[in-house]
N, C-alpha and C positions, 0 to 999 in steps of 0.2 A: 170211795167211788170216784172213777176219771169223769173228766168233764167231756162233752161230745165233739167240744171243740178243740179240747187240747190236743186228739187223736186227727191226723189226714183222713176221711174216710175215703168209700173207694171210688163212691161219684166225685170228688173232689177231684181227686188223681184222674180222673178219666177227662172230667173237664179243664185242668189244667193239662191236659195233653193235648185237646184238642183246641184249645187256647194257641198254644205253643206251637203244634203244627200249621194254625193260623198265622199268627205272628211271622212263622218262613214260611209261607205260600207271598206275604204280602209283601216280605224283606225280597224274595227272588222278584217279584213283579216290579216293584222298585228299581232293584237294579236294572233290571231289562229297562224299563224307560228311562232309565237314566241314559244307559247305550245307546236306546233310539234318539235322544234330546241331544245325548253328541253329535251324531252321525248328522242328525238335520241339521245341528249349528256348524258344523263343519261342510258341508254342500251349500252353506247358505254363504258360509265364507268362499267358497270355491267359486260360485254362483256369483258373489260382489266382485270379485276378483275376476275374473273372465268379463261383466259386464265393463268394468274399468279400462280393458285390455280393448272392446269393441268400442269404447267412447272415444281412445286416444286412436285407433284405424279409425274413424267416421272420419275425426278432426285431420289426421292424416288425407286420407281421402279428399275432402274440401281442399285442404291447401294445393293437394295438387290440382284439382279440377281447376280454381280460379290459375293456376301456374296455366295450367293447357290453356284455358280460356284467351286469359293477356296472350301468351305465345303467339294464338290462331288470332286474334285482334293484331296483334303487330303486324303478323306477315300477313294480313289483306291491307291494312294501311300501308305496307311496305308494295303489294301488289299494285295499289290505284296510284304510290308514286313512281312506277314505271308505266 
């Protein structure tokens, strides 16, 4: 006589199918967040990047403001010496 376990039965094979079709439902969802977890690390780098870009125009900007500032301070002290 066989033993019941030495045989696959057929709920066995049904739940290792539906096991299996688990396993890729969660393997496809995976990679999907993987995709999403690039794209957001990649906008975030784009995103540091651009703000870097707006730090160096601010500091830009400054420099010249105090440029015009002295400028427009010279030529009134150059006005009151004439």
């Amino acid at each position: 006589m066989f033993s019941g376990r030495a045989f696959t039965s057929e709920k066995d094979i049904e739940e290792l199918a539906k096991l299996k079709e688990q396993v890729e439902e969660l393997q496809l969802k995976l990679r999907e967040k993987d995709e999403l977890l690039k794209s957001a690390e990649n906008s975030r780098d784009q995103m540091n990047t651009v703000n870097a870009k707006l730090d160096e125009m601010k500091h830009q900007v400054s420099e010249k403001e105090y440029s015009l500032k002295y400028a427009q301070q010279q030529l009134s002290d150059a006005k009151v010496l004439i």
